[in-house]
Every structure is written in C-alpha cells, then in structure tokens.
C-alpha positions in Angstrom: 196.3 -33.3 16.7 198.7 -32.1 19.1 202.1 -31.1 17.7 203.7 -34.1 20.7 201.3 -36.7 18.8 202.5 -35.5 15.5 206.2 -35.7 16.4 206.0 -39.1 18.2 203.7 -40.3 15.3 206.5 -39.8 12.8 209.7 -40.2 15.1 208.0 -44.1 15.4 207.2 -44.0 11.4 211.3 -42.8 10.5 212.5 -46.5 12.8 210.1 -48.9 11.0 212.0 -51.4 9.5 210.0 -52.6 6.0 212.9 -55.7 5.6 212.1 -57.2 8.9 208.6 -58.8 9.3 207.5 -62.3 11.0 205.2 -65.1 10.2 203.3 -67.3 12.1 202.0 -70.5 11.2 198.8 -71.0 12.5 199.2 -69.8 16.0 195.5 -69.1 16.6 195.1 -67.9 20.1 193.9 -64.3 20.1 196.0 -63.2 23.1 199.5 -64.8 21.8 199.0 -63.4 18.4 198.1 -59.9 20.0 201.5 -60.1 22.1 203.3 -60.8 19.2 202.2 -58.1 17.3 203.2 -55.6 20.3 206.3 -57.6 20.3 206.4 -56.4 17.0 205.4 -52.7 17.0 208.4 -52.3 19.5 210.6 -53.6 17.4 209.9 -51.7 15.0 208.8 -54.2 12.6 205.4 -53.1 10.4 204.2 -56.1 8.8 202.8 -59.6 10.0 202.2 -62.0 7.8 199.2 -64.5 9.5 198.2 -68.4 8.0 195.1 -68.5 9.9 191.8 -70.5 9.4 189.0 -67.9 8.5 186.7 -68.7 11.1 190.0 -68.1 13.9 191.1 -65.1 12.1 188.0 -63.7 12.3 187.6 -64.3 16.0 191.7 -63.1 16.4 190.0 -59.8 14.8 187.5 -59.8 17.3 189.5 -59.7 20.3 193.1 -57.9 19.3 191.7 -54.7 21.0 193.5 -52.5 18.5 196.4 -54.6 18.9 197.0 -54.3 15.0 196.8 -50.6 14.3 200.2 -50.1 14.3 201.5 -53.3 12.5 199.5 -54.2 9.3 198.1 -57.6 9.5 198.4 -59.5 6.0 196.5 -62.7 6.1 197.5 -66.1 3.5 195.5 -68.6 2.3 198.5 -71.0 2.7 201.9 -71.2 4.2 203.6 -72.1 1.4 202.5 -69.4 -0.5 202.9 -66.9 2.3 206.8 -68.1 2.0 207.5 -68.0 -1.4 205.9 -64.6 -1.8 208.6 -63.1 0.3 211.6 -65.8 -0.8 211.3 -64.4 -4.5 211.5 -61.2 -2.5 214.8 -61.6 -1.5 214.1 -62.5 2.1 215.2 -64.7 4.4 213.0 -67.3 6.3 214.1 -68.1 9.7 211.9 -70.5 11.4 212.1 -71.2 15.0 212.6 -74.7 15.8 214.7 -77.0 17.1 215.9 -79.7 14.7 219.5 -81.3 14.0 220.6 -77.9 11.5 219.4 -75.4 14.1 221.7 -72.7 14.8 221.8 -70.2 17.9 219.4 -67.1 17.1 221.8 -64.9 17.6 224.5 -66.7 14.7 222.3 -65.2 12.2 222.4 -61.8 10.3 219.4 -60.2 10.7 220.3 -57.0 9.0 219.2 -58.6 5.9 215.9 -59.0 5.0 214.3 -61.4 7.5 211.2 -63.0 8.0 211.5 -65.1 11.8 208.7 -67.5 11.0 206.9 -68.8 14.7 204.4 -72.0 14.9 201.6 -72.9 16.5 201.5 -73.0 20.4 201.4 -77.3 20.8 202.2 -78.1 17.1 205.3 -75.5 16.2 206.4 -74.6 12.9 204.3 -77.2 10.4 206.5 -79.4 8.4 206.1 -78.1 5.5 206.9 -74.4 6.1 210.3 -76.0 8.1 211.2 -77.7 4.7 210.4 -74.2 2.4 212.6 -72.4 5.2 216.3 -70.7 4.8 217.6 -71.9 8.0 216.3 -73.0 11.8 217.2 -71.5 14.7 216.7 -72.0 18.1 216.9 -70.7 21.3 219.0 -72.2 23.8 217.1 -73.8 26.9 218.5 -75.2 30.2 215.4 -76.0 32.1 212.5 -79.2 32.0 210.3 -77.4 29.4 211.6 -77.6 25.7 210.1 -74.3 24.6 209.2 -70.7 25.3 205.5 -69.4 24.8 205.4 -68.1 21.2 205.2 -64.6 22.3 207.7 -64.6 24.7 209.8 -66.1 21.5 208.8 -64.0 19.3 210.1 -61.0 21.6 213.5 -62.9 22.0 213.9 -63.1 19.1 213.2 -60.0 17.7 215.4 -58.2 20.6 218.3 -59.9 18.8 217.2 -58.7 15.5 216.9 -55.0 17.3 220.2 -55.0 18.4 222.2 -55.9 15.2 219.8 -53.6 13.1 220.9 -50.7 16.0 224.4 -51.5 15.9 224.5 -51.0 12.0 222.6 -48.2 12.0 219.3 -49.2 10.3 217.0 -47.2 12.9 218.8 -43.9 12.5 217.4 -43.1 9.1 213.9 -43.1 7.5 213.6 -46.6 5.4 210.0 -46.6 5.0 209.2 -45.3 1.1 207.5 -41.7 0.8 204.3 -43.4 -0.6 204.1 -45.8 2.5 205.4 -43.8 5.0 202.7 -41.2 4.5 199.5 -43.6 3.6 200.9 -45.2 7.5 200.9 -41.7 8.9 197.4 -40.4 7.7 196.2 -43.7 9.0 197.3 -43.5 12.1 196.9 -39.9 12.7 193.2 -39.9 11.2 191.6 -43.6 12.1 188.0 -42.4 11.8 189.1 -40.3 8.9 190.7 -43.3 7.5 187.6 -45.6 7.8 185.9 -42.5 6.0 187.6 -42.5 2.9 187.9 -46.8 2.5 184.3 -47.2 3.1 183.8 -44.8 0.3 186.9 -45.6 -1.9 188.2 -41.9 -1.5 191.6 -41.2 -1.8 193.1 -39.7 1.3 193.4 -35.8 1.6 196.4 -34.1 1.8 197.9 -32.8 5.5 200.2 -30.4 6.2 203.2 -30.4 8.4 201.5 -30.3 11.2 199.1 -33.5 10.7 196.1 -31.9 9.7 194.3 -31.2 6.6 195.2 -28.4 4.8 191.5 -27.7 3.6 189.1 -29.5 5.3 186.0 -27.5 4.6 186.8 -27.5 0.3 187.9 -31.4 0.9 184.4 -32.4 2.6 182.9 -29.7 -0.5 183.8 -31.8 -3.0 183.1 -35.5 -1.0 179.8 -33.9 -1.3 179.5 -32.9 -4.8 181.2 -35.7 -6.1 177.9 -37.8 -4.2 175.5 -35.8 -5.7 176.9 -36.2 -9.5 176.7 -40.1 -8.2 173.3 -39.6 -6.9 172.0 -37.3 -10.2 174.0 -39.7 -12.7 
C-alpha cells in the first residue's frame, strides 16, 4: 500500500461520524439504495441500517458494485425493532415526511445522535415507523411534485447534518473507538486479506504504521500450523 492510500485511508477513518447513521424503510431499488449509501460515505456517516425483504436484499447485494465497502450495511428483520435498537441508544429518529408536526430539516439539531430515517420510493416512511419516530421533518417544495427521489433526499438532508456537525467541530477529531477504527482500517486496507481471515474465523494480524503487516511470512507460518493441528487433531 502506498503511503498516499494509507494517509487518505485514515484521514477518511478520523471524520466518520459513529452518532450519525440513517435508515431506510424498505426502499428496495438497488440503484437508490447504492446512492444513498454514497450519499452516505461523503458524509461521513458509517452505518446504514436496511429493513429489506430477503429476497430484495439479496438482489440489493447483488448489484451495489462495492457501493457498501465503505459504509457497513446492517440489515433488520423489522422496522420496529431496527428503531428501538437505536432509541434505547440514546438516538434520535428523524423520519422524513410530510405530516401536520413536520418541521423544516434544517430546525433540527443534528449534532446529537441522529438516525434520518427515509421510506420507500412510492409508499414513504410506513406508518408504523412514523408513529415509533422522534420527530418528522420535511423538506420544503415549491414545485408540482410532492417529493424528492430518496437519494437525492437522503443527500439533502445529510448536507444539513454535515454542516452543523462542521460548524461544531465534530469532524476535526477522531470519534471512531480505537477497536473500530482499526478493524475499519484493516478492512479497508486489506479486502482480500479481510475475506481471508472471516472465511476462516482468524483474527486479523497486526499492521504497522504504514498499513502493512508487520510479519507476514511468521503470520501466514502459523495460519498454516494452526491447519495442520486442525487437520492431525
């Protein structure tokens, strides 16, 4: 690895915000939920948390091109579940959708720890994730059509919660926890490496400074011995 790759690797790693995430709700088309995760990545968020049907998460898999390497994809059974899991967290649901409490995106404080939940492309947000939901908001419209394309929201919106998060200073130090911060980094330094070791249920080797591993020949040594004890066991 280039010492460039290394750098930009970790400069990327030291602005991910872990408080800031979003949700969708069944938005199944491949290429919308692909956007939004690059909608994502640039703004630094590093989770999305999918309610998907198996059969049209598989096919999302399928057709993300990579999309998801740099934002970790967790998929829920249920929406309600996928809500509470992060309420008893401590964070707040937005949910994107215009109803009689919506507020203007941009009234909300998104430097606390926010989940901007998005809908389906015909059906928005379901009704019962609106009900489980901290607040709606909404972005204001003038034209015919009553709603932006969920990845185009989903960057709106998340420009907004850039800007507040910049203005108080949340991307100018590392937030990310040592543990995660380097499991993100081997993974995205080392993909093949990465595959490697979860195929095999092997911890991930140490790197050095610099990326790499610090002993690669004694680290594949004792892959290899710790087969054959398998193997003669």
């Amino acid at each position: 690895m280039t010492p460039e790759r290394c750098q930009r690797l970790r400069a990327v790693l030291d602005r991910r915000q872990p408080d800031l995430s979003l949700i969708t709700d069944n938005v199944h088309k491949g290429r919308n939920l692909s956007a939004v995760i690059r909608n994502a990545d640039a703004a630094g968020v590093s989770t999305l948390h999918c309610v998907l049907e198996e059969r049209e998460y598989r096919a999302f898999r399928g057709t993300a091109m990579g999309s998801q390497q740099w934002v970790e994809v967790r998929r829920h059974p249920d929406i309600s579940g996928a809500i509470a899991r992060l309420q008893a967290e401590g964070v707040q649901v937005l949910a994107a959708h215009l109803s009689e409490v919506s507020v203007d995106y941009r009234e909300v404080d998104y430097t606390r720890p926010t989940a901007i939940l998005l809908g389906a492309e015909k059906r928005g947000v379901s009704s019962e994730a609106l009900a489980l939901a901290d607040a709606h908001i909404t972005i204001p419209m003038v034209g015919m059509v009553q709603s932006y394309n969920v990845s185009v929201a989903s960057g709106i919106l998340l420009a907004e919660a850039q800007y507040q998060r910049q203005k108080a200073g949340m991307y100018d130090q590392r937030r990310l926890p040592d543990d995660v911060y380097e499991r993100l980094f081997f993974e995205w330094a080392h993909p093949e490496l990465t595959r490697f070791c979860q195929q095999r249920g092997l911890a991930y080797p140490p790197l050095g400074e610099d990326g790499e591993l610090q002993d690669p020949p004694g680290w594949y040594a004792e892959v290899r011995a710790g087969r054959a004890a398998m193997v003669a066991g």
